[in-house]
N, C-alpha and C positions, 0 to 999 in steps of 0.2 A: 261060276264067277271066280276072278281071282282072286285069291286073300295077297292084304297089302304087309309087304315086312319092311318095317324102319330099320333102317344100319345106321345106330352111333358110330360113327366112325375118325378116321384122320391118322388108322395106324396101317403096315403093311397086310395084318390079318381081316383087318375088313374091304379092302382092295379084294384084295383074293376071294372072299365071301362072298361082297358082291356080283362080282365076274362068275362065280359059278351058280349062282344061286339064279340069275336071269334064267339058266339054262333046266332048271327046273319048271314043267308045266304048273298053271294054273298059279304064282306066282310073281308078283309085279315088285320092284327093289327099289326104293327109295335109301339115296345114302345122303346123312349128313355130317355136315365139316361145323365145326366152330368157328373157320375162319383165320385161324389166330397162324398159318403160316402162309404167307403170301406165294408159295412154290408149289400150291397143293398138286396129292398127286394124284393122274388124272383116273375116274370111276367110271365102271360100267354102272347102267341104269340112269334114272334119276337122281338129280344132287342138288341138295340143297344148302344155302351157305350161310351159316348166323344163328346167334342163339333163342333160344325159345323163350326167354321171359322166365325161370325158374321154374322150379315144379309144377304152378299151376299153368305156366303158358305153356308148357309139354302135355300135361293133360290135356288141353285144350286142341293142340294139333294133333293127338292121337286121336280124340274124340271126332274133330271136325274131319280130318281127313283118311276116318274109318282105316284105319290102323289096325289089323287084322294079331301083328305078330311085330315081337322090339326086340332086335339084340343089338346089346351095349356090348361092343368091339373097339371101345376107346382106350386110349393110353393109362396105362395101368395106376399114373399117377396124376388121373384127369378123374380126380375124385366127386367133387360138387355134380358132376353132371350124372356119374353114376349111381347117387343118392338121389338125384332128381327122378333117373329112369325109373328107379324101385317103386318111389312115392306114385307118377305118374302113371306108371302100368297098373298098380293096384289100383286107383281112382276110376281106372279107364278098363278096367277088368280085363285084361289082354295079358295070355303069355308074354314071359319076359326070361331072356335068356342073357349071362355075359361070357365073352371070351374072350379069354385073359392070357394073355402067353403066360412059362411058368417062369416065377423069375429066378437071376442067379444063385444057384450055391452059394454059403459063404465058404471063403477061403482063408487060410494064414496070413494074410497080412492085409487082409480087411480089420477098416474099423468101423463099425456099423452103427450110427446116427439116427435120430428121430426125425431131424429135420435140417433144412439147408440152415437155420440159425445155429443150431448144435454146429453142426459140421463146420462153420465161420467161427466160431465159437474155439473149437482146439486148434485150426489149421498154424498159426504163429509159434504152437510148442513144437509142431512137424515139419514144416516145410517153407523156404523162402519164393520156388516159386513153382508155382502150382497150376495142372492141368484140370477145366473147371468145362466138364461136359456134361452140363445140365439143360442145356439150354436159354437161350433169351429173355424167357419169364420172370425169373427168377435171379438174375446176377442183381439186385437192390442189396438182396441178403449179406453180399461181400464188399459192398462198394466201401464199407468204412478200413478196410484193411489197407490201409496204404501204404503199410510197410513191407508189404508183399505183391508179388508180380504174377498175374493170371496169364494164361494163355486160355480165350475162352471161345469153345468151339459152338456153331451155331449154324443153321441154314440158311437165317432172313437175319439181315443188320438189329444189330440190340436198338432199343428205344429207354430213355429215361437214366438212372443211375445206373453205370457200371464200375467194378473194379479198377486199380492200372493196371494196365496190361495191352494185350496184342489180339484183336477178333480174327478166327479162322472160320470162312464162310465154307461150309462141305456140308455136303449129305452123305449116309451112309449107304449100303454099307462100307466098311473101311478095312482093309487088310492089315495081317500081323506085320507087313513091312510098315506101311502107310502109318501104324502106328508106333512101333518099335522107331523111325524116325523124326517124327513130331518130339518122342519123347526124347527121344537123343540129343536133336538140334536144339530145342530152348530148352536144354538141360532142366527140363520138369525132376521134380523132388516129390511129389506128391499129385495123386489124383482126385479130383469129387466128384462122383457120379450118383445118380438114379439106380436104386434098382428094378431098371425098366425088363430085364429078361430079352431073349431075343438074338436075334444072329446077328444082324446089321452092326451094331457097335460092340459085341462080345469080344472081339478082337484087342483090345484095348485091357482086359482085364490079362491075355496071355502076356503081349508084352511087358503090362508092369511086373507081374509075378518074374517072368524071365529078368528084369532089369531090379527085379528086388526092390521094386517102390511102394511103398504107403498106397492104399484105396481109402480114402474114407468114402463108406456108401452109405446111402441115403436110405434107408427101408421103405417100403411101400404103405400108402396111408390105409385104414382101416375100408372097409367096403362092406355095402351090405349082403346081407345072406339072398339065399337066392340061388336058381338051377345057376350051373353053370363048368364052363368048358373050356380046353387049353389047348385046344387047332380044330381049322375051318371044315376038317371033316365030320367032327363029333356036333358042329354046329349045323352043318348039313343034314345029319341023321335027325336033329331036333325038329327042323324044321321043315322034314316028310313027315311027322309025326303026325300034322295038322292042314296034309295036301292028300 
């Protein structure tokens, strides 16, 4: 019989995971999305799109739809869900595995924050107009700074309060030119980012250091303990452990 593995997912490492993990016998892959980008990208296996109701409605769908084996393959600052996965694996008694890209180094001319409010917080003593690659989620954090001019990069149209500034709709990844001329043309002074880890947007960090700009970065929120792994091989290996 097959055992069933859930894929938290919505980042390039569980695409990947997924796709090979089909290809392992006796194994059946279910992947799910949050939902929260309207471009999602497309998965092998099963996909399902929406949130679970919290901790206990994850228990619930693991329980109900014999959930064999969970790895949390979410974005490394998709915090709530992967305190939800811990809670709910342990209720639902099922291995539970995360895989986390590792994220960046810090460098010289990072200034490294707790949170997108920190970071909105000094951006006015640093910089007048700033490069804000966080994502859609979250630009509320800056919208009161109006003395300041965002260029704010994104994949799906922001919703609700933004910044002033100018939306750039792109996906990654992004090259050292591609970025070394964003930053050129709207003369950015300053960058805010995620420290998401990762290749797709890594690019971004060489040209500022080349162009000598301010990072403020964002550190990544706390996570629970628990096995866990930084690329789809070592989570492949986990997951013959139990086939």
């Amino acid at each position: 019989m097959k055992k069933r593995l859930l894929i938290l997912g919505g980042t390039t490492e569980a695409k990947e995971l997924a796709a090979r993990a089909i290809e392992i016998a006796n194994i059946e892959v279910i992947s799910s999305l949050a939902g929260r980008t309207q471009t999602a990208i497309p998965l092998s296996g099963t996909v399902r799109v929406g949130g679970f109701g919290g901790e206990a409605g994850l228990a619930h769908y693991l329980q109900e739809q014999s959930i064999d084996l969970l790895i949390d393959a979410t974005h490394p600052f998709a915090a709530q869900i992967s305190w939800n996965a811990a809670a709910a694996a342990d209720r639902a008694a099922i291995p539970r595995l995360m895989l986390s890209r590792p994220a960046w180094k810090p460098e010289s001319n990072w200034i490294e924050v707790e949170s997108n409010e920190a970071a909105a917080k000094i951006l006015p003593d640093i910089a007048q107009r700033v490069f804000l690659t966080i994502g859609r989620q979250e630009l509320a954090a800056f919208a009161h700074l109006q003395q300041l001019w965002f260029l704010m990069r994104m994949i799906d149209p922001p919703t609700g309060l933004i910044p002033p500034g100018e939306v750039l709709l792109a996906r990654g990844p992004f090259t050292l030119e591609q970025e070394r001329s964003w930053m050129q043309h709207y003369q950015i002074s300053a960058i805010v980012s995620k420290n998401s880890g990762g290749d797709a947007t890594a690019a971004k960090l060489i040209a500022a250091r080349e162009l000598d700009l301010p990072i403020v970065m964002v550190k990544r929120p706390a996570m629970p303990t628990g096995e866990r792994v930084t690329d789809v091989k070592d989570a492949l290996l986990w997951i013959a452990r139990f086939v």
